[in-house]
N, C-alpha and C positions, 0 to 999 in steps of 0.2 A: 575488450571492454569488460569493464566488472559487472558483478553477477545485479540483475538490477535492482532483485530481491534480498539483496545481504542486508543484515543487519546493519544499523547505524551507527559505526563503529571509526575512531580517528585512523587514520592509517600509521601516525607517526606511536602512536603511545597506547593503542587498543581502545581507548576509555569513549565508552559514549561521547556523542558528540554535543557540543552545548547547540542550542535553540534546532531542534528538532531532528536533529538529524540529514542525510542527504539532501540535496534538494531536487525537487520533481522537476525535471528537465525533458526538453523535449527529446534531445537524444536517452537522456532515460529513459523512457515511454517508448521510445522506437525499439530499444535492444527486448522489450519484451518480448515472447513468441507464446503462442498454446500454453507448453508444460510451466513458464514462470509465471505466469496470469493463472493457470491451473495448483500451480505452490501456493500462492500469494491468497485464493481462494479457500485454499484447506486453511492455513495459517488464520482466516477471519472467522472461519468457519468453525474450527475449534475454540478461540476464543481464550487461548493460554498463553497470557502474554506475561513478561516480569513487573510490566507498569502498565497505568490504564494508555498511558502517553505512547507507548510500543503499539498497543492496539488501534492507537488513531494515528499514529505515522502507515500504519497500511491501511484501512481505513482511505487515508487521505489520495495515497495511492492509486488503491482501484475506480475512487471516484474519477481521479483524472484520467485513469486507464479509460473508463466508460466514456467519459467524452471526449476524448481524443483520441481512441483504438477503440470505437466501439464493438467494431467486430470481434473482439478480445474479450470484453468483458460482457458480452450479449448474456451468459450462460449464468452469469454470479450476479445481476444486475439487482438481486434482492439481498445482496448483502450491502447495498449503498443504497439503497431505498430507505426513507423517511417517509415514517408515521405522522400525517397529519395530527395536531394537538390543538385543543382548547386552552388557552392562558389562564381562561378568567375560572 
């Protein structure tokens, strides 16, 4: 299986892939283990992305990593936490 945390990248011609990139799959989510939920961590953690839109395809990720492998993401759960906000 491919790596789960590879970049979003077409297989045939390299270039980014249009509307978001790979998609979060459940078999996705399964091939994680420790050290790729521990990559995937540093990567949110440093915060050095090319685009804001790279930042929130993992981002989006580790969200689902938490609710669907929570045991996985128990450790980084403050990098997918949200700050209550006032609108008005």
């Amino acid at each position: 299986m491919a790596d789960p945390i590879a970049p979003s990248t077409s297989q045939a011609a390299g270039q980014p892939q249009e509307r978001g990139g790979p998609a979060i799959t459940p078999e996705r989510l399964e091939a994680f283990d420790e050290a790729a939920t521990a990559e995937l961590a540093r990567r949110l953690d440093e915060d050095d992305y090319p685009t804001p839109f790279a930042g929130l395809q993992d981002w989006h990720l580790m969200r689902a990593l938490a609710i669907h492998r929570p045991e996985l993401a128990r450790p980084y759960v403050h990098l997918v936490d949200q700050e209550p906000f006032d609108e008005e």
